[in-house]
C-alpha positions as CSV (number, residue, x, y, z in Angstrom):
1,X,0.0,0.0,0.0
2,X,1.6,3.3,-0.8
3,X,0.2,7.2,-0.3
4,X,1.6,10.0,-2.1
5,X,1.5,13.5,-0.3
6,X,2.4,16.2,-3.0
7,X,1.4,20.0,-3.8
8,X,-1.6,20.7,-6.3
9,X,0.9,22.7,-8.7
10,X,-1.6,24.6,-11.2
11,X,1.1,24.9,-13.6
12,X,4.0,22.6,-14.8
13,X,7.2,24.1,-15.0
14,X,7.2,24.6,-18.7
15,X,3.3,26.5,-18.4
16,X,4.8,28.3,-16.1
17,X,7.8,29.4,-17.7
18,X,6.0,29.6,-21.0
19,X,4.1,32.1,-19.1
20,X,6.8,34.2,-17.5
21,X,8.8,33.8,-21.4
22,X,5.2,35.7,-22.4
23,X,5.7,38.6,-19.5
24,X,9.0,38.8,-20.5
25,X,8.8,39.5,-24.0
26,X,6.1,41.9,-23.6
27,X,8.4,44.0,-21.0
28,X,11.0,43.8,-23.4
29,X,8.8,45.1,-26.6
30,X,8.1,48.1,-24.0
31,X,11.3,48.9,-23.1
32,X,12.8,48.9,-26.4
33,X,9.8,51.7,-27.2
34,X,10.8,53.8,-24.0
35,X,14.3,53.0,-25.5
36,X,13.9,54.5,-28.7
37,X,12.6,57.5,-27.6
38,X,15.4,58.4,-25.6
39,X,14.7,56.7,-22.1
40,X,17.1,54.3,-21.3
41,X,16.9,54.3,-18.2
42,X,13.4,52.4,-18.6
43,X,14.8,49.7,-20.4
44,X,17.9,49.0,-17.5
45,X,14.4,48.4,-15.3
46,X,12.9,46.4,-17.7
47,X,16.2,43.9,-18.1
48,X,16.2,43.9,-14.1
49,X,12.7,43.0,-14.3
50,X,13.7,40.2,-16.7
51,X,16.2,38.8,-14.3
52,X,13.7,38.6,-11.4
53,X,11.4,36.5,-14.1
54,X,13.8,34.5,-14.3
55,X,14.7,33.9,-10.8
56,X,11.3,33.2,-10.0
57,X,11.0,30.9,-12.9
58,X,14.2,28.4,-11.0
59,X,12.9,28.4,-7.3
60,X,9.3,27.7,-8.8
61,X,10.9,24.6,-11.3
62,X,12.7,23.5,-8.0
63,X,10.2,22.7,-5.9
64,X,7.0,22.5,-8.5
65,X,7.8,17.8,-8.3
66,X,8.4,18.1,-4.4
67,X,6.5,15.0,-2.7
68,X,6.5,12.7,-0.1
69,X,6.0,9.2,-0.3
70,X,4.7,6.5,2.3
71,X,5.5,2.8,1.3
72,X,4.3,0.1,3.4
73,X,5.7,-3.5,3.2
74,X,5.4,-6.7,5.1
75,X,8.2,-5.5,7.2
76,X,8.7,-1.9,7.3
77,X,7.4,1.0,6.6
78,X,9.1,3.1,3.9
79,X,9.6,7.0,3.6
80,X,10.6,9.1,0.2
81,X,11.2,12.3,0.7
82,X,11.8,14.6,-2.6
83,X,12.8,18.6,-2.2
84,X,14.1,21.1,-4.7
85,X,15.1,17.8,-6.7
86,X,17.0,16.1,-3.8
87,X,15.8,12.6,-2.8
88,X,15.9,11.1,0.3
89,X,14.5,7.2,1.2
90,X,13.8,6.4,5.4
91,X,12.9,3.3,6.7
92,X,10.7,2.5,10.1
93,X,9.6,-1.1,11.1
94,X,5.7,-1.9,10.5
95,X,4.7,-3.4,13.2
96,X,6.7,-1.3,16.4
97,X,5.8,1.9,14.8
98,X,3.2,4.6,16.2
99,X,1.5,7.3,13.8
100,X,-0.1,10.8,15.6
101,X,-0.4,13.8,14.9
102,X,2.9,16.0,16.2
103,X,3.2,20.0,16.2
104,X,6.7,20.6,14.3
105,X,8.1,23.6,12.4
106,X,5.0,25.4,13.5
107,X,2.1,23.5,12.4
108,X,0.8,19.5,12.9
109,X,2.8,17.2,11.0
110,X,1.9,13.5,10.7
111,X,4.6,11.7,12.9
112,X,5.6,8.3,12.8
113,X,7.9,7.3,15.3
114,X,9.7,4.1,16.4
115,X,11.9,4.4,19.7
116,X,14.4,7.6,19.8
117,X,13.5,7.2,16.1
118,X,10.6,9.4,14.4
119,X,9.8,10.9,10.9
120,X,7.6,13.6,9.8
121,X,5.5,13.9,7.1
122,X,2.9,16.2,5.7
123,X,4.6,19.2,4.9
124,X,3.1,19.8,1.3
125,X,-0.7,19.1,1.9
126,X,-2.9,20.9,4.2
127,X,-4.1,19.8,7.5
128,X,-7.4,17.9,6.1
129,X,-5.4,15.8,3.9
130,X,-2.9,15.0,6.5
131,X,-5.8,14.5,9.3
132,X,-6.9,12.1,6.2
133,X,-3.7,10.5,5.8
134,X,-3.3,9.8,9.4
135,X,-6.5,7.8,9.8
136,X,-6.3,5.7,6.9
137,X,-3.0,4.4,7.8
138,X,-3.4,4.0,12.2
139,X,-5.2,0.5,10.5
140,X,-2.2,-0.7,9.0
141,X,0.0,-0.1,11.5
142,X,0.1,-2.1,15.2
């Protein structure tokens, strides 16, 4: 049995920087006119603006795939954590592990904790789906 907890991303990266290509050009077509009529100044803005677009468009592509994956097997319970396109696997065992709902990095976080041992997860859904997530999976878990 597996759940997938991921953001609802309204656009893909490439909408999205098809979109800000769009903004772009426009700003560009505008400062060349300021431009022409003497006012460069307006176009140093506009290539500024450009770069910001830009900048925007990375951190957005970064993080637009984040998710978190919960993988349960006979005999453990695996984790796959994915963030600004680093991947990270953690493992728990089934049957020794407790789920609840934990407050961490300000909000509730579904925790799932084994001795010392506990991992978090929840961070890119909101507290319904998580409160969800948490019921459906206190039945598979002793």
């Amino acid at each position: 049995m597996a759940w997938t907890l991921k953001k609802n991303c309204v656009l893909s990266p490439r909408q999205f920087g098809v979109c800000l290509g769009f903004a772009g050009t426009i700003s560009v077509c505008i400062g060349m006119i300021w431009a022409f009529m003497g006012f460069w100044l307006v176009f140093c803005f506009v290539l500024l603006e450009c770069v910001v677009l830009l900048f925007a468009f990375f951190c957005y592509a970064s993080h637009a795939t984040d998710f978190e994956k919960v993988v349960l097997t006979e005999k453990e319970i695996l984790f796959e954590f994915e963030s600004g396109g680093k991947r990270e696997v953690k493992k728990l065992p089934r049957f020794q592990a407790k789920a609840r709902m934990a407050e961490a990095e300000g909000r509730k976080l579904v925790e799932f904790s084994w001795g010392a041992k506990s991992i978090r997860v929840g961070r890119l859904v909101d507290l319904k789906s998580r409160e969800k997530f948490l019921g459906e999976i206190k039945g598979y878990i002793c």
